[in-house]
N, C-alpha and C positions, 0 to 999 in steps of 0.2 A: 379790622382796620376801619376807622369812622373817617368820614369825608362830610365838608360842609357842601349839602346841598339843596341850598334855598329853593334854586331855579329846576335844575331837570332833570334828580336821580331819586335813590334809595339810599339811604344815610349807613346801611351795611346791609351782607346778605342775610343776618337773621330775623334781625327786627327793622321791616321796612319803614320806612317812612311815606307819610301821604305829602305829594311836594307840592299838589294841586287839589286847592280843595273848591271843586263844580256844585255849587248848590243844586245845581239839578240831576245828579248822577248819584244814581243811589250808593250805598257806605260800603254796600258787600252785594255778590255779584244775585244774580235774579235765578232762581231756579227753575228749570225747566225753558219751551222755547215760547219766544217774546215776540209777537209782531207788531210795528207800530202802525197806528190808524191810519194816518196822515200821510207817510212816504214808503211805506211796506217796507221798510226796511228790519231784518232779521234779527233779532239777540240771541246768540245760543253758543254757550259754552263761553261764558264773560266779556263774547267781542259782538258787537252789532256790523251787519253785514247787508252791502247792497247788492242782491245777486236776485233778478226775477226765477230765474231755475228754485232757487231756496224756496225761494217766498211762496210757489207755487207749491213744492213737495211740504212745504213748512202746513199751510192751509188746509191739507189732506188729513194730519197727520192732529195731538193734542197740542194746543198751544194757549197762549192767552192774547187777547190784543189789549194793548198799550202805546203810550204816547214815548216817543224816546227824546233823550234832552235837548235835542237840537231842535225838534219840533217844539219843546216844549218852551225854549230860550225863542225861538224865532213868535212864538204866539204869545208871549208877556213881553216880547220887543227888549229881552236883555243880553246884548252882543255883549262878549268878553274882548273882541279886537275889532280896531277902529284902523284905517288906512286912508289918508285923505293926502288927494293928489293935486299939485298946483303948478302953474308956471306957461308960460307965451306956449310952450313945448304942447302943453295939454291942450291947447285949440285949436294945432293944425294932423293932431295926432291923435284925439279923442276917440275915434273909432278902433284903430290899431291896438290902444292899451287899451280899452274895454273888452275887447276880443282877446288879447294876450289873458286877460286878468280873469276871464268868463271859463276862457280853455283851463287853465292853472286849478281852478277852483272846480273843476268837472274831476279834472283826474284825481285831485285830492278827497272829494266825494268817494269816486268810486274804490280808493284806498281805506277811507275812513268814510264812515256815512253822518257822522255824526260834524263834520267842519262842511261848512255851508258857508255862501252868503246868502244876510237875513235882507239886508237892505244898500240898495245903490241910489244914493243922493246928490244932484246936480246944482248945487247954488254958488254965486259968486266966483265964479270964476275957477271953482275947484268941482270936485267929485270927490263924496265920503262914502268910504266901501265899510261896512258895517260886518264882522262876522261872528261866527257861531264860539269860535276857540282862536287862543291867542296865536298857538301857533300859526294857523292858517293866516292871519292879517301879518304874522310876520314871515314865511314863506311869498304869499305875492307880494308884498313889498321887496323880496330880495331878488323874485324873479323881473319885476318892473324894473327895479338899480341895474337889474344883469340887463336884457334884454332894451333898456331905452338908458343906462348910464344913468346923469343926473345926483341928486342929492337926498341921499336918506336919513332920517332919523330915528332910532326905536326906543321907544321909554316903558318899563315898564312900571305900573302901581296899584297901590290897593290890596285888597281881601276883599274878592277871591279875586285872584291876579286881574288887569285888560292890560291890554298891548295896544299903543298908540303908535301908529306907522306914518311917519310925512315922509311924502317924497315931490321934488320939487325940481323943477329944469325951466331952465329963459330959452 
């Protein structure tokens, strides 16, 4: 059974499809265990992992150190998702959703180590949250719509995908 899926599957279970293609995520998984330089975060066994216990038995033990693509996307400054917040709402409430959005993006880390924010920018009257993966700019955009209501947008475009997130309240 084929299924069309541009956005966020496997096209069947034998012959998978890549539905995301990360220039910075290597093609095929990394042998052996991986530490990155930058945030110690773990590779081992095709999943990168934020755990200090790891990283410490990991150090003991053979490994290689490496940079992983979130570090690598945050030091060439190329965010996949963009979330940019606007509205009278945002100026008596700045602190709240920065906190809302700070906590969001911690627990997502500590699921995935590789979704981060790269960059929080303050000009004109908005705030652009900049991230590592599209999901995450579209995850706190859905938690910001839950959590403060208001007006969301999600677009997506390009190769290799970005997720552009407005959300907006008077």
């Amino acid at each position: 059974m084929l299924r069309n899926v541009e956005k966020f599957g496997t096209s069947d279970k034998r012959g998978r499809k890549m539905t995301h293609s990360d220039p910075f995520a290597p093609e095929t998984g990394l042998p052996g265990v991986h530490i990155c330089k930058s945030c110690h975060a773990v590779y081992q066994m095709k999943t990168w992992k934020s755990d200090p216990e790891l990283y410490e038995k990991s150090l003991d033990g053979d490994h290689t150190m490496t940079v992983c693509s979130a570090c690598q996307k945050r030091q060439e400054h190329a965010p996949e998702g963009f979330l940019t917040i606007s509205g009278d709402y945002l100026d008596q409430h700045r602190k709240d959703i920065l906190n809302t959005l700070q906590n969001s993006a911690d627990e997502a880390r500590q699921a995935n180590p590789l979704e981060r924010i790269i960059k929080t920018e303050r000009a004109d009257g908005e705030i652009m949250i900049e991230t590592t993966t599209v999901k995450l700019a579209e995850k706190l955009g859905r938690i910001l719509s839950r959590s403060h209501q208001g007006e969301m947008e999600i677009s997506w475009t390009g190769e290799p995908p970005t997720c552009r997130v407005s959300w907006h309240r008077d």
